[in-house]
N, C-alpha and C positions, 0 to 999 in steps of 0.2 A: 516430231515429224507429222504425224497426225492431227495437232492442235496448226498446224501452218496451213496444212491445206484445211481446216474447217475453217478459218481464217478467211481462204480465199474464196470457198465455197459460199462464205457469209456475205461475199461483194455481191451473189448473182443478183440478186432480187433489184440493187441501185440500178444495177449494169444491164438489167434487161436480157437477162442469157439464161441457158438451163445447163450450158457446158462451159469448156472452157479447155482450149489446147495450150498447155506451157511446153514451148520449145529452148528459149534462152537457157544456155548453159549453167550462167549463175542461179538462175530462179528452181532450174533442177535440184542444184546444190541446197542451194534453201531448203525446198521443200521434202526432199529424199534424201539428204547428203550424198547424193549421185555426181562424181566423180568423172565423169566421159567425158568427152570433147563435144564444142558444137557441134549439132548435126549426129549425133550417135542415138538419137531414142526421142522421146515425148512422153508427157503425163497426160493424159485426159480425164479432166474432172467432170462428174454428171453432181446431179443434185444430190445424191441417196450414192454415190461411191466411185471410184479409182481406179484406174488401171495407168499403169507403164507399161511404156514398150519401147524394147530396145532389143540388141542382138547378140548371139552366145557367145561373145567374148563377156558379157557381162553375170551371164545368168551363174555363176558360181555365188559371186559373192554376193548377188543380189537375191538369191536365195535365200540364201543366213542373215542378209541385214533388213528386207523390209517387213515390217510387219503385215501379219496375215488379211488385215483389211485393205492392202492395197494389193490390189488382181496385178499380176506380171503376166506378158508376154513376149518370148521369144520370137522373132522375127526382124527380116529387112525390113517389111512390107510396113514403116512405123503408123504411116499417116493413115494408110488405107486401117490399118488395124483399130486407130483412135475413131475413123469415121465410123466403123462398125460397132463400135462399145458404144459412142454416144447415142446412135441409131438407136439401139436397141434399149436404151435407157428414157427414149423417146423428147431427148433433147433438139428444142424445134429450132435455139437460134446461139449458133456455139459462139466464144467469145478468142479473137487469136491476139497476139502479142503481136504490135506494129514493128518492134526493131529484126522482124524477119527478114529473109532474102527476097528479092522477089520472086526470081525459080521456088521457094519456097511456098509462098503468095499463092502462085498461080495453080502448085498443085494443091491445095488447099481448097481452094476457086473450084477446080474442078471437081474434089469430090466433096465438099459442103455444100457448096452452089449458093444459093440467099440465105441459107442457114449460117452464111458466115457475118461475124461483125470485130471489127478492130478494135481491140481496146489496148491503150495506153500507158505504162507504170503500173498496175495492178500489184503484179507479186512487189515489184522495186518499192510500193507504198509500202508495204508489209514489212518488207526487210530494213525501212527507216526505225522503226522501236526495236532497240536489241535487247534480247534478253540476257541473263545475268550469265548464261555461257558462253555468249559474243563478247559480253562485255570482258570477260575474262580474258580469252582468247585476245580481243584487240590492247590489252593491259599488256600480255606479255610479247605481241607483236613491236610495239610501242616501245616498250621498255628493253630491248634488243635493239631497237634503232639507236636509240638513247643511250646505252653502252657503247655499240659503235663510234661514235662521233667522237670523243675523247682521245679514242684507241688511233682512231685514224690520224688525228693530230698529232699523237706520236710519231708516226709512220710517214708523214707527205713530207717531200724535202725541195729545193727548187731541183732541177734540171729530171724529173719525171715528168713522163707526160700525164697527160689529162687519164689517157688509155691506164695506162700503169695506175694510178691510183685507184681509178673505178674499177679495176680488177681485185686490184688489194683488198679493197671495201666490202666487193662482190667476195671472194672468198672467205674472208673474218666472219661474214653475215652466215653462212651456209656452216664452218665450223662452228659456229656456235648455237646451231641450232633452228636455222631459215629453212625453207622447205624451198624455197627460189623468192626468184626478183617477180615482181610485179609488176616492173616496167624496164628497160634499160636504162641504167644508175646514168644520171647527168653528174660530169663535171665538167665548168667552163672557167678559163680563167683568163686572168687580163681582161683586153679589148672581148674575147669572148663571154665571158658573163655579163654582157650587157645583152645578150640576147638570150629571152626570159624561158624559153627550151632546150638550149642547144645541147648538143648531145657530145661524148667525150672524145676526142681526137688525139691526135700525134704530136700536139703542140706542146711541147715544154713549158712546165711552169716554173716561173722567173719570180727574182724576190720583187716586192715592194706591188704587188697587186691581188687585186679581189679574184679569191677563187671560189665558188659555187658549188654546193655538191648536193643533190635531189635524191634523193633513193628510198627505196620502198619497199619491203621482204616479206613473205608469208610466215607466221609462223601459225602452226594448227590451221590453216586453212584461212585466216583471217591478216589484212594487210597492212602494214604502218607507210604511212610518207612524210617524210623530212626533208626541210632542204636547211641548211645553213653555210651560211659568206664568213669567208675567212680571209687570213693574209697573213704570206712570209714575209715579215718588212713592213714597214710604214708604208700602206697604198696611198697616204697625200692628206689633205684636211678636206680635198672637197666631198670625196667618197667615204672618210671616215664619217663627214656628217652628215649624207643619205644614209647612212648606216643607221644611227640615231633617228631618221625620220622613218623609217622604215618598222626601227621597233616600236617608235611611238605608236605608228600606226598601228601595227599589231595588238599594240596595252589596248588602245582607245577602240578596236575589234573583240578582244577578249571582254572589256565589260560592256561592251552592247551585247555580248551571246546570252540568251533566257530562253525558257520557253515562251514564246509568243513572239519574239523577234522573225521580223523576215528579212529573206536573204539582202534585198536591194540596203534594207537600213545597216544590216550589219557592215555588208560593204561600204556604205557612205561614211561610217565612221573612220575608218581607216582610209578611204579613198579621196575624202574631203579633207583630210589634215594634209595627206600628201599633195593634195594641189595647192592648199594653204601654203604650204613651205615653197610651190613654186615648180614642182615636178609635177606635175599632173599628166602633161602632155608625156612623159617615160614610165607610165602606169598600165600597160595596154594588156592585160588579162581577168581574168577571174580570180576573186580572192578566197573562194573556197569551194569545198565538197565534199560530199559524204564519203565515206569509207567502210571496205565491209570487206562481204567476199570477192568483191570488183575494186579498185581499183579508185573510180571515177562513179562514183554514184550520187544520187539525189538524198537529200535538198543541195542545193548550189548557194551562194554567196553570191554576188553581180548588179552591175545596174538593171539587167532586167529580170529578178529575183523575187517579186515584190510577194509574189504568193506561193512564192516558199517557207513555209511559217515553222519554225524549229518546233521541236517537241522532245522532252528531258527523254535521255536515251537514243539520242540521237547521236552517233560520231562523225565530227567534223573536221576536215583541215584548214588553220587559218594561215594565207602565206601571199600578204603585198607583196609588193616589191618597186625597185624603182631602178632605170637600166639606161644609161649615158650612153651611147653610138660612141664607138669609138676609145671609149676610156674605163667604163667597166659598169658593173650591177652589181645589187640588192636584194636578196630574197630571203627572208625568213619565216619556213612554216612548220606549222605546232601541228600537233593532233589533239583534239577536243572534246571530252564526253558534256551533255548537254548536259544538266542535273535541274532537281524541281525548281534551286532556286539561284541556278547561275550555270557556271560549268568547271570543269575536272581540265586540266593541262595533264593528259597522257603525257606526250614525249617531253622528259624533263631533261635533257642536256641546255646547257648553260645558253642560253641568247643573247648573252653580253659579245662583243667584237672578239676573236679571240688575235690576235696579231704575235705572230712566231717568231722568235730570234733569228 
């Protein structure tokens, strides 16, 4: 806890600041394992020390869990309390997190005044190296997704709906040890998996087409995401062989990940084979992203990725795809640990076609 935020205190000198207000939820989490909801508290870091503040629904256990070098305060008054600890630590130019509100912004504004300066990804750079207890933690997130997916094959039959299975899924996850979803579990199928988010409906699924299933669980606080295309029935030759392009893409993804790779190349690997095969124009997303205690975090995969440069210890999602209007889609994504001299396939359930009696 301590070593994160010396971490972040170590940026001030590049950053040109002598404080530094963390309000994002996740970046809480990071640095305190603080646990609240947006908008419950603030950490303010001065050069030489620390204070949280937040309010007595919290102060029990924040008690017992931080250690004695970070100052707690009890209060609503979060911001006015931060302005007051930096003041008096004689920080002259404080640094805030841009992904604020802007009612947030503007009281900040008012009480920093020119003392304030924006900066961008800070703590989110920090939380790109995991250390060997994230690394853990995202092992066994992973590997609980990667269970599921077998289980669930069991389980999908035709005439459920999309709704019914995403619940199935959602419950197996949580009995066996999720803390929640991460995002609302996609399944699309048929004509609907061709559209590369769609979320789970009332639709019954029919034999002889591509069904989609995205989902993503916490376990210990850390999140896995998966998606893999299936089918009850032969969906046809021409989708069985976007299937095939699709993993290709992903192999020819997997071995561009290193350290040193950036995001734009890794994508061109898989995203230049798919236009090679002649789908290009049904490729319209992003092919990856980090993963942690959010969801959707940095470094990214994309065309316009270039100077996102991986670095070992990095976890990633890799997941083309390729999505026909009207006839159905392709999505298959991994989870990635970057390593010195390549990288680690977390989520290890099968990537081959699986196709149901």
């Amino acid at each position: 806890m301590l070593d994160r935020i010396e971490k972040l205190r170590a940026q001030f000198d590049n950053l040109h600041i002598d404080g530094f207000v963390v309000t994002d939820k996740f970046n809480l989490k990071y640095l305190l394992n603080f646990d609240g909801l947006q908008g419950d508290g603030c950490l303010a870091v001065s050069r030489d020390g620390q204070r949280f503040v937040t309010d007595a629904r919290y102060r029990e256990e924040l008690e017992d869990a931080l250690p004695k070098e970070i100052e707690l305060s009890i209060t609503r008054d979060y911001y006015d309390v931060a302005q007051q600890y930096l003041s008096s630590k004689k920080a002259q130019t404080v640094g805030f997190e841009t992904t604020v509100s802007f009612e947030l912004y503007n009281q900040l504004l008012q009480l920093f005044g020119k003392q304030l300066k924006p900066e961008k990804m800070v703590v989110e750079k920090l939380r790109h190296n995991r250390d060997d207890g994230e690394i853990h933690r995202l092992r066994q997130s992973t590997e609980l997704a990667s269970q599921a997916f077998p289980e669930l094959l069991k389980h999908v039959e035709p005439g459920m709906t999309e709704l019914q299975v995403a619940n199935w899924l959602n419950n197996w996850m949580l009995q066996h040890g999720a803390q929640k979803p991460s995002f609302d579990t996609i399944v699309a199928s048929g004509y609907r998996s061709a559209l590369p988010h769609g979320f789970a409906t009332d639709k019954e699924i029919n034999r002889n087409e591509m069904i989609t299933v995205d989902f993503g669980f916490y376990v210990n606080d850390y999140t896995s995401d998966m998606t893999r295309t299936f089918s009850i029935g032969d969906p046809g030759e021409e989708l069985r062989h976007v299937y095939n392009v699709v993993h290709e893409a992903q192999d020819r993804m997997f071995r561009a990940i290193k350290p040193g790779a950036n995001g734009k190349a890794v994508d061109a690997a898989g995203r230049d084979y798919i236009a090679a095969q002649g789908y290009g124009d049904f490729y319209n997303h992003g092919s990856g992203h980090g993963i942690g205690l959010d969801i959707h975090e940095t470094p990214n995969f994309g065309p316009r990725y270039e100077s996102n440069v991986l670095q070992a210890r990095n976890v990633m999602t890799v997941e083309p795809g390729v999505y026909l209007p009207n006839k159905g889609g392709v999505r298959i994504e991994d989870d990635l640990l970057v390593t010195p001299d390549g990288n680690e396939r977390l989520t290890t359930a099968t990537r081959e076609l699986q196709i149901l009696s």
